[in-house]
C-alpha positions, 0 to 999 in steps of 0.5 A: 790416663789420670787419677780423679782430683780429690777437692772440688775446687778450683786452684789458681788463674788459667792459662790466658786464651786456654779453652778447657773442654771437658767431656763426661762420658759413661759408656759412650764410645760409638759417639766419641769419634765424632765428638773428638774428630770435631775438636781435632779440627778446631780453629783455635789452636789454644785448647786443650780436651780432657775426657772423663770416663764414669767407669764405663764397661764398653771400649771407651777408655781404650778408644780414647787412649789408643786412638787420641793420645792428646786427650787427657783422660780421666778414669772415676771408680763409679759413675759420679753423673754427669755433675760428679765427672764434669766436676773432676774435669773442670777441677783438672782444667788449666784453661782461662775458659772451661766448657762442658761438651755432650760426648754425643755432640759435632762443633762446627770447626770455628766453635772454640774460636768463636766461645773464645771471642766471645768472652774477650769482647764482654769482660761482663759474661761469665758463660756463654751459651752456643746455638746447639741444633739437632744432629740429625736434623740440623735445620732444628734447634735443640736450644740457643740458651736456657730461660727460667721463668717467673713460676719456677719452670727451666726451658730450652730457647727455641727447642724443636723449632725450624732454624730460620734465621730467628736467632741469628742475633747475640743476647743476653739469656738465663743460662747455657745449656749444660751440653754445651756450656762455656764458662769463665775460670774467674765465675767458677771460682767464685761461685763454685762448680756444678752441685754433685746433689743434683747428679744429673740434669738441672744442674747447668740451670742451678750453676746459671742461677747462682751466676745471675745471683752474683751478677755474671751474665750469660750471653747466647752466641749464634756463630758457636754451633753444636749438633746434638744428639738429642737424648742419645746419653740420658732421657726417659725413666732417669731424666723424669726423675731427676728433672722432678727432683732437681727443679725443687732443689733449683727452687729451694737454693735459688728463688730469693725470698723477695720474687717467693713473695710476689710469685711464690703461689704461681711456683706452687700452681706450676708444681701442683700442675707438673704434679697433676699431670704426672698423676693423670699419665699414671700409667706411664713409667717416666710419668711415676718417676717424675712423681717420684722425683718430685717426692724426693725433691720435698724429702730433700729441702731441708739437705738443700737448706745451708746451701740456700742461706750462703747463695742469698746472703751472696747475692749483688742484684735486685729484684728488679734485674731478676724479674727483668731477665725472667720469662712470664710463665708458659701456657 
């Protein structure tokens, strides 16, 4: 067991062909076998597992330690979400290759080998985006990849689909999925970690876009599969409220000021729509928790406002490219 890292940056190249996998994890110890088994099995031999426990009050940590010498375990003195225990477990990685990995998640056993390969064939990727399907339903797709589309909306490729073959092909998509994303140790360093404002969800999209921003593509790679517990560590009153919120940070630090121009009244329709409908479902808890998530979302632009200024004066691609990669608005 180890002490959290104070700084939240990375230090140093890793270690070449070292996949870093870094699980946060908060009371999740009826899921850990399965997740830690799985990675016990891999493949690929270059790995190296790091848990990090957000002050859990079940037996995780003695599960971990007792049960799983191997894995580096990492206890924080209060619950920092998801983006405060990813960020200290990439900050402790040594791999050239780093992924974040749901603890309620089964790889398949060629999962590192294939997120590995992946990287060494596109020395242009700077993430890579795996085939994550329902755990309990593992004909049904969670998401193949995030996409972003042109009136500020995040959404998982494919979710809830039937698993026919549709994305059996590699391609270039927006982002990967935070519950299982694989990043390289050289984008990290360059663009930064996941930001701790966001706490919990949209942050792998916010890390995605300032990738884009600074010209790392991400590639969707079908062979790499993850089952997924859909919503067993989050979801509900919590993922309303922080989806609300988080997406106005995600709009506020990201959207250039070019595509604001051209689609910023479609932004606002969709938020206005979001917001109409949490209103018209009133009586439903998860439904105020996104108003009032949206409402902390305006409270806050102006915290997100310096961190918008260094990610656009960082920015290497047109606006052309970004529309290119951007989805027309859903109906």
């Amino acid at each position: 067991m180890s002490t959290p890292p104070t700084e939240n940056t990375l230090s140093g190249p890793g270690e070449p062909d070292l996949l870093s996998v870094v699980i946060p994890n908060w009371n999740g110890a009826h899921h850990l076998r399965t997740c830690l088994d799985a990675l016990a099995r891999q493949t690929h031999t270059e790995i190296e597992v790091i848990a990090v426990d957000n002050a859990s009050h079940d037996e995780s940590q003695a599960l971990i330690s007792g049960e799983y010498p191997w894995v580096k375990l990492i206890v924080l003195p209060e619950n920092r979400g998801f983006t405060g225990a990813c960020n200290a477990g990439m900050i402790a990685a040594r791999g050239e290759f780093i992924a974040l990995l749901n603890n309620d998640t089964e790889v398949d056993v060629s999962w590192a080998a294939t997120v590995v390969a992946a990287f060494g064939r596109n020395p242009q990727i700077g993430s890579v985006a795996s085939k994550m399907l329902l755990f309990d339903r593992r004909d049904h797709i969670h998401t193949t990849g995030d996409f972003f589309t042109l009136d500020g909306r995040a959404g998982n490729r494919g979710v809830w689909e039937r698993d026919t073959g549709q994305y059996d092909q590699e391609a270039e998509v927006f982002s990967a999925c935070g519950g299982s994303s694989a990043y390289r140790r050289a984008m990290l360093a360059e663009i930064g970690l996941l930001d701790d404002d966001f706490f919990f969800s949209g942050e792998d999209v916010d890390l995605g876009w300032r990738a884009q921003l600074r010209g790392w593509r991400c590639l969707y790679t079908p062979q790499a599969i993850v089952y997924h517990h859909l919503a067993a560590t989050g979801g509900g009153v919590t993922a309303s409220y922080y989806d609300g919120r988080n997406l106005i940070f995600i709009l506020v630090k990201n959207y250039p000021a070019a595509l604001w121009r051209k689609h910023g009244s479609a932004v606002l329709s969709a938020q206005r729509r979001l917001a109409w409908e949490a209103l018209r479902a009133w009586r439903g808890e998860a439904a105020r928790a996104r108003l009032r998530g949206m409402v902390a979302g305006i409270v806050g632009i102006p915290r997100m406002w310096p961190k918008r200024r260094a990610i656009q004066a960082g920015c290497r691609v047109s606006s052309a490219y970004l529309e290119s990669i951007l989805t027309p608005p859903q109906s």
